[in-house]
FIVEXNU-414484 format. One record per residue (C-alpha): residue number from 1; x, y, z. Coordinates in steps of 0.25 Angstrom, whole numbers, m for minus. Example, Ala and Ser with C-alpha at 12.3 -4.5 7.8 and 13.67 -1.06 7.14 Angstrom:
BEGIN
PT  doza     xx     yy     zz
PT     1     49    m18     31
PT     2     55     m4     29
***
This chain:
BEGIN
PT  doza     xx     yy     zz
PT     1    m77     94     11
PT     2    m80    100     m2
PT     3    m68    106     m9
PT     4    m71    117    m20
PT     5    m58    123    m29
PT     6    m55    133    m39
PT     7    m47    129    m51
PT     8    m41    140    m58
PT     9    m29    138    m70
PT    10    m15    147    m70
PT    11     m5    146    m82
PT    12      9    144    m78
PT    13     21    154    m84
PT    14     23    141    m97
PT    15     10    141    m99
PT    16      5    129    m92
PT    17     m9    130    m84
PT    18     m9    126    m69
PT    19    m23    122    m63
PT    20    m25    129    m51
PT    21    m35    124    m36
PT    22    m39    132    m27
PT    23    m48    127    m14
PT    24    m52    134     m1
PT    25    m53    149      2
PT    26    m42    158     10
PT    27    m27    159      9
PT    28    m23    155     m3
PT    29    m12    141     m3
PT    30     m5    136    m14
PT    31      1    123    m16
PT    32     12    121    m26
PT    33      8    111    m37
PT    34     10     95    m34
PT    35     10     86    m44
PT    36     m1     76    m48
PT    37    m12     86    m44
PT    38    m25     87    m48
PT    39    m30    101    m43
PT    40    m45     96    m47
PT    41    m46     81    m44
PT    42    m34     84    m32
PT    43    m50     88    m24
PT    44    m55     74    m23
PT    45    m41     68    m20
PT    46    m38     60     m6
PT    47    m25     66     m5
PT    48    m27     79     m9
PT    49    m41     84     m4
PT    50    m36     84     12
PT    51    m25     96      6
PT    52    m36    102     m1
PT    53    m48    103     11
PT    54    m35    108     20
PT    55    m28    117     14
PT    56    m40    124      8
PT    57    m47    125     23
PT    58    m42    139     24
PT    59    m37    142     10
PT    60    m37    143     m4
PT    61    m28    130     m7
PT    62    m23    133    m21
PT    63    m16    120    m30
PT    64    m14    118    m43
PT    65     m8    107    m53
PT    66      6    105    m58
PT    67      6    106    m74
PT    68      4     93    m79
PT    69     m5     88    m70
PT    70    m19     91    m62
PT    71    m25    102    m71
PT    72    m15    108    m75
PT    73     m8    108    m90
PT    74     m3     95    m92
PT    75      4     97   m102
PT    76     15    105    m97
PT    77     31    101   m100
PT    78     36    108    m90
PT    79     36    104    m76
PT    80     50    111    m71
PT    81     50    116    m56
PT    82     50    130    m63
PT    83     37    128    m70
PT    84     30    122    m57
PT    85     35    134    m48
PT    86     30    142    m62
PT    87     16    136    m58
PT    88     16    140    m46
PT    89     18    154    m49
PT    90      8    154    m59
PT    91     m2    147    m49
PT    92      2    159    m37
PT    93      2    171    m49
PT    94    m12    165    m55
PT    95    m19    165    m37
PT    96    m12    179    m36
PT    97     m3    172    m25
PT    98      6    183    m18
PT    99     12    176     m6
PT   100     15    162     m6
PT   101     22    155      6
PT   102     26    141      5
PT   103     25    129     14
PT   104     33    114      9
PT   105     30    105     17
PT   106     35     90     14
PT   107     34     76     19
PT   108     46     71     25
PT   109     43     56     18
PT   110     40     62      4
PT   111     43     50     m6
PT   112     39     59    m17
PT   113     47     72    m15
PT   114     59     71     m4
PT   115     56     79      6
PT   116     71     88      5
PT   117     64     93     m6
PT   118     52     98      1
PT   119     62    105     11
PT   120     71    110     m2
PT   121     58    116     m8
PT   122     55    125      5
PT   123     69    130      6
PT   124     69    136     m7
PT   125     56    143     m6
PT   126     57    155      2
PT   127     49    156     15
PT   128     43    141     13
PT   129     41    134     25
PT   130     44    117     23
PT   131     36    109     32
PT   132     41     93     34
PT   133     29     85     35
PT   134     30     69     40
PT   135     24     60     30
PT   136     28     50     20
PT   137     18     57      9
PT   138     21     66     m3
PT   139      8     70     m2
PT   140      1     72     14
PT   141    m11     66     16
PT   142    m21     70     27
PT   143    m21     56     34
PT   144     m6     57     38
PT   145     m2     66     53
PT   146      7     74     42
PT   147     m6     80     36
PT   148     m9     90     49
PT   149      5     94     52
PT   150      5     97     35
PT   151     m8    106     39
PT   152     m3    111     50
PT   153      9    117     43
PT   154      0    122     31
PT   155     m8    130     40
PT   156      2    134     48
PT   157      9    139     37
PT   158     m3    145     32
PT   159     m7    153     45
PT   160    m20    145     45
PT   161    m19    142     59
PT   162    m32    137     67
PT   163    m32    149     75
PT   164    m31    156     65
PT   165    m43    150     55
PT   166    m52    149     68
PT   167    m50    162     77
PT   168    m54    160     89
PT   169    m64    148     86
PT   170    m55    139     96
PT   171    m52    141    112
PT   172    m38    136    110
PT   173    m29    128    117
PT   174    m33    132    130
PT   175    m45    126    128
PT   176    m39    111    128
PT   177    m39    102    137
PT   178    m23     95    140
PT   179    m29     83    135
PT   180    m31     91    121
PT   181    m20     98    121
PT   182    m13     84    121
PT   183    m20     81    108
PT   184    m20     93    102
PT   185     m3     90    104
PT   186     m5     78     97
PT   187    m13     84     86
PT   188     m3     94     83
PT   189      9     85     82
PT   190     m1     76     70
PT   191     m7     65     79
PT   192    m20     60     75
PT   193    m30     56     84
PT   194    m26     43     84
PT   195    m11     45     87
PT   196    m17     55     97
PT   197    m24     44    106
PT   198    m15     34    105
PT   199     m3     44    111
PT   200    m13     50    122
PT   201    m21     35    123
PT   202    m33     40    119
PT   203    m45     37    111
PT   204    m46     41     98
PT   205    m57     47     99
PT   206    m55     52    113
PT   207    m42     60    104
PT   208    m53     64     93
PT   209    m62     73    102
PT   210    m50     80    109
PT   211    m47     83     95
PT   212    m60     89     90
PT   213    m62     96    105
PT   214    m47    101    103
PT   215    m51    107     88
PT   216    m65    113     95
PT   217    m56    121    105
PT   218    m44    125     95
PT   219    m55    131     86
PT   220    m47    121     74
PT   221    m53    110     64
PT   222    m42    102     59
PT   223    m31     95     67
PT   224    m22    101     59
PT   225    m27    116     62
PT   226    m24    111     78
PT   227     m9    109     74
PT   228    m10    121     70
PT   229    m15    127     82
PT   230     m5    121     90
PT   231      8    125     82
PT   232      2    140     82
PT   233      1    139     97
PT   234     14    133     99
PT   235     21    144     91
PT   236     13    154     97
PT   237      5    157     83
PT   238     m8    153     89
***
């Protein structure tokens, strides 16, 4: 998939010139600056390009780079907390932001950052939600089960539920079979298909088709759109 972006520059309150992305259309989502990005080259990235084809799939996903790195100024001396959350200001004042809800969400193995931290950060946002996240990574790739329950969270946070984005494109859950359901269980606990067939003793691809016949019915595309689906049905959301 082609991915197309909008660089734009905002100037922080010192001065200092903060190199702004945006990708996708719709709501707007921000994410708070990370350090050693590139909001240019971050495009072509292995780790990065999953984050930036998901979260711009029904949004504008906006990024931009701390000062002293990416395109940013790198010749900035100050690099207190005050001056990274006077970045982010800048960067919400300059898109005309007026709302901006926050989600943390933190691995529970993070070497980099411990993970109290993440919890600490949310308790002293007001209205943040915290979300615990099982994996060892600082930064969630997508080939980790951690991956789609990180989606599943962001969209459900985002109110970009599956039924939702598709209407009334699927039957619904009425429309399965017991034996989907059973994988559709197993889907929305972050099995993949080959956890999936080794715990009903399955094939493989036998677990692949029900799958893809499942998604067909639900009216979703992404296995984690169909966690989705089943957390809103559970709590009487969907």
């Amino acid at each position: 998939m082609q991915l197309r972006q909008n660089l734009r520059v905002c100037t922080s309150r010192d001065g200092t010139r903060i190199a702004i992305a945006s990708i996708g259309a719709g709501p707007p989502l921000l994410r708070a600056a990370h350090w050693l990005s590139h909001v240019e080259h971050d495009l072509e990235s292995p780790v990065w390009r999953p984050w930036l084809a998901e979260l711009s799939r029904q949004h504008t996903y906006i990024r931009y780079d701390q000062r002293g790195s990416g395109l940013s100024d790198s010749d900035a001396s100050d690099f207190s907390l005050d001056s990274g959350v006077a970045d982010l200001e800048a960067v919400v004042e300059s898109l005309g932001l007026v709302r901006v809800p926050t989600l943390v969400l933190h691995a529970r193995g993070d070497a980099r950052v411990p993970f109290d931290e993440g919890r600490r950060l949310a308790a002293l946002i007001p209205g943040a939600r915290f979300v615990p996240l099982d994996s060892d990574n600082h930064v969630l790739l997508d080939t980790e089960p951690a991956w789609a329950h990180f989606l599943a969270e962001l969209r459900g946070f985002l109110g970009g539920a599956s039924t939702e984005a598709h209407g009334d494109a699927g039957a619904g859950d009425d429309s399965l079979t017991p034996a989907e359901r059973e994988v559709l269980r197993l889907v929305a606990q972050g099995l993949d298909n080959h956890a999936i067939a080794l715990q009903l003793k399955k094939s493989e691809k036998t677990v692949r088709n029900q799958v893809s016949s499942i998604f067909d019915k639900l009216g979703v595309r992404t296995r984690a759109e169909g966690i989705v689906f089943v957390r809103n049905k559970q709590s009487g959301t969907g």
